[in-house]
N, C-alpha and C positions, 0 to 999 in steps of 0.2 A: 504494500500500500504506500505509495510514494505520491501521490498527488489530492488534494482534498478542496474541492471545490466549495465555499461559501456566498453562497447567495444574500446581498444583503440591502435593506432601503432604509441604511442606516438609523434606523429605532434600536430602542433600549434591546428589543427582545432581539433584533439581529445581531449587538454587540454580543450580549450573553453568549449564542450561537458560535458567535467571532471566537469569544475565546473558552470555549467549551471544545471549540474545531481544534483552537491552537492546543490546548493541552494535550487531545490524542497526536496533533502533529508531530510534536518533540516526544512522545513516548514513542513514534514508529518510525522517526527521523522521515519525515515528510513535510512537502510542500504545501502552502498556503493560497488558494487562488482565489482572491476577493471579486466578486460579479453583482455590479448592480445595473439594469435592464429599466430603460425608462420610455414610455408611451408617448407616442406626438401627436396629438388629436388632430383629424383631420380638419382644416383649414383651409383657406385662397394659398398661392401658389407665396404671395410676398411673404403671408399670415404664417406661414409652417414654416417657412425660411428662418424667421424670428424665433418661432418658438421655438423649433429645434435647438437653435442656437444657444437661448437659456436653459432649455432641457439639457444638453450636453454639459453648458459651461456648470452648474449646478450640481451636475450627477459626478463630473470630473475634481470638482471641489472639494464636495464629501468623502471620494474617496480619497484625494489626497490630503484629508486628515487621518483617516483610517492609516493609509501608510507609513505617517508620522508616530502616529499612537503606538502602532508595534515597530517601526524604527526604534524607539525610542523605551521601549516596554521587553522588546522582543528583538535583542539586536543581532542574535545568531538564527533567525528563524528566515527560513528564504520564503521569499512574496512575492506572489503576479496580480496583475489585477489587470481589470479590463470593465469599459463601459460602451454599453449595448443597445442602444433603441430597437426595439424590437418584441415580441413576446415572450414572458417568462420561459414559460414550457420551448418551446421551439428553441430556444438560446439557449437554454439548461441541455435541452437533448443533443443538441448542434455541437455542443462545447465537450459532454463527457465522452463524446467519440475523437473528435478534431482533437482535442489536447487530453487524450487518454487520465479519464478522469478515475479515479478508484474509492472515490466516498463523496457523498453532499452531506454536509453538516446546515440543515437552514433552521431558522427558528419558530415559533407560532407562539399565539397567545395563552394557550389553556384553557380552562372553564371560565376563567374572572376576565378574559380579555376581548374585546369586541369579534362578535363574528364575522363578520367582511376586512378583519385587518389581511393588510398585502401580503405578509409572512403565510397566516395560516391559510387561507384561501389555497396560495401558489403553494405552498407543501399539500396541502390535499389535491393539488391538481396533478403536480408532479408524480406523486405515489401510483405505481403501475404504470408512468409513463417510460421510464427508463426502465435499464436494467442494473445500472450503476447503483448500488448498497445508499441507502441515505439513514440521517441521522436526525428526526428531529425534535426540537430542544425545547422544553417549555419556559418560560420567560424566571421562572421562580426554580430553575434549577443548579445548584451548587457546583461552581465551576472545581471539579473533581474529577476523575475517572472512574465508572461503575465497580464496584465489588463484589456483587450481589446482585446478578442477571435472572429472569427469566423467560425461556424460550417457548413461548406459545405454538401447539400444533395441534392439529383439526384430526389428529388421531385416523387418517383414510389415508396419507399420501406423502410419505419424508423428504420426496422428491430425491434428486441426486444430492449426495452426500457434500459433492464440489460447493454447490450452494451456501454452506455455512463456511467455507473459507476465509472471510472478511473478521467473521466474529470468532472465530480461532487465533488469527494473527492479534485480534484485540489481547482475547485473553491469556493468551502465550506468552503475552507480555505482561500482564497484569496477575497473571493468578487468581482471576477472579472465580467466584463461584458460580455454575450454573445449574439453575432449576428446569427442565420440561414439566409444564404444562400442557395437558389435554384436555380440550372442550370437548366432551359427549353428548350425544342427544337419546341415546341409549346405554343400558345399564350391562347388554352383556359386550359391546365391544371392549369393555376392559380386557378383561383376562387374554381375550383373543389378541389384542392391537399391542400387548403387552410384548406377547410372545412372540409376536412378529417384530416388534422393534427391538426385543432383546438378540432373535434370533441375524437380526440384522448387523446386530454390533451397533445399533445405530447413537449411543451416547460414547462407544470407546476413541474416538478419532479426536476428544476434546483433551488436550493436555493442560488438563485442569483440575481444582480437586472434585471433590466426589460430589456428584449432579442428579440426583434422584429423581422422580416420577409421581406428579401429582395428578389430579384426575379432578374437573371438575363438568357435573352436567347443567349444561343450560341450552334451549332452544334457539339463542342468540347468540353468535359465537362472539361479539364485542362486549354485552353484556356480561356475559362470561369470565371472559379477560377479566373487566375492570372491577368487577364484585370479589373476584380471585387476591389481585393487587392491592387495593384499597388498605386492609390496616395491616400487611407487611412492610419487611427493609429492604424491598429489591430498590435499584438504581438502574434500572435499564431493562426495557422490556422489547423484544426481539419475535418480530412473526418473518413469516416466508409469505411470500404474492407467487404461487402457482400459477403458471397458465393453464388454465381450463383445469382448473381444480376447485377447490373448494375457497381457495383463500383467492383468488383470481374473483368468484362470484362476491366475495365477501369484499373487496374493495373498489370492486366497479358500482357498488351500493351507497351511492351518495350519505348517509345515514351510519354507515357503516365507515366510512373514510374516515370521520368524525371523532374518529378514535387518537388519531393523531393528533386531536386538540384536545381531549378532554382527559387524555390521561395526563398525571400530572409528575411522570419520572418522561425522560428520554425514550425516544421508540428508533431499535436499529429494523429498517426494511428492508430483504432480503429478496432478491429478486432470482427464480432458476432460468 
């Protein structure tokens, strides 16, 4: 993981993000790539000329404070930056191919913060649009590194193994713990999805310490999650976006995205 892309419209909740990104940066000796994307309402021909103009000089400003800040904060930490009119998604997806992106760190507001804010929106648009791992960050989270993971799975489908690569190099480094959770909708897929995931090896590839298997049933698989999380000490909660699985159905569900705002630890999302 050497490059870590940061989306940002320079708000509080994007700094946070900022430097929540830079502390896994210097744990994996990786790059820093600050991106903020700004809209040019359509306009007469002289009318966009102008506004562009203050859209650019404006978006190029803030970020050359941002660069100052970790210049200045952050003096061994290497930085790109780049400023983009154009749309979020299309810019995010355009860039983690073009400059081989390997994380998005962006920020959102959580349950207490506006829902149409620009962070949370564009991380819920984002999610399923890439394939590149994203990370995102609630505005009230402790700029730390997780200790205490858990990895959410829909108990049908562990998908290929490669998929959790991102959040191994995490914890390789950290030693953090990791939990599997399973959402059920039924009572006998235990025993059975047990034994096929033990039979798998599918928690031995984590070099990490010992990572057990918890089971929870709910009808809702988001529900689920956060009724689970709520009064534990996890610091980071971890699903996979299947295509054409279950977790694929579950985030193309407007309602369901929503999950990325309202939980209130970090969420890494894992794309196969």
């Amino acid at each position: 993981m050497k490059r870590i892309l940061v989306p940002t419209d320079f708000s509080d909740a994007a700094d946070r993000a900022r430097d929540y990104a830079i502390n896994i940066a210097e744990l994996l000796n990786a790059e820093i790539f600050l991106l903020n994307t700004y809209h040019i309402p359509h306009a007469g021909a002289t009318m966009a000329v102008n506004v562009n103009n203050l859209a650019r000089e404006s978006s190029e400003k803030e970020m050359q404070n941002q660069l100052e800040y970790l210049e200045l904060n952050f003096p061994e930490m290497d930085v790109r930056s780049k400023c983009i009119a154009g749309l979020f998604v299309d810019t995010v997806k355009r860039l983690s191919e073009t400059e081989q992106i390997d994380l998005v760190v962006m920020g959102t507001t959580g349950t207490s913060g506006v829902v149409g804010n620009f962070l949370g929106s564009n991380a819920s648009a984002l999610i399923g649009s890439i394939k590149t791992p994203i990370i995102t960050v609630p505005a009230s989270t402790p700029i730390n590194f997780p200790s205490k993971i858990v990895v959410a799975n829909d108990l049908k489908d562990h998908g290929n193994d490669s998929v959790y690569n991102p959040l191994k190099q995490l914890i390789n480094k950290t030693k953090a713990t990791v939990d599997f959770l399973f959402i059920t909708d039924e009572d006998n897929q235990y025993e059975n999805k047990v034994n096929r995931l033990k039979a798998a090896d599918f928690d031995e590839g984590f070099d990490s310490y010992y990572h057990p298997f918890h089971f929870k049933e709910s009808d809702n698989a988001e529900d689920g999650i956060l009724e689970y999380i709520e009064d534990k000490d996890f610091d980071m909660l971890v699903v996979v976006c299947h295509q054409r699985s279950f977790w694929q159905r579950l985030w193309e569900r407007s309602t369901s995205k929503s999950l990325a705002k309202h939980a209130e630890i970090p969420i890494l999302v894992l794309t196969d």
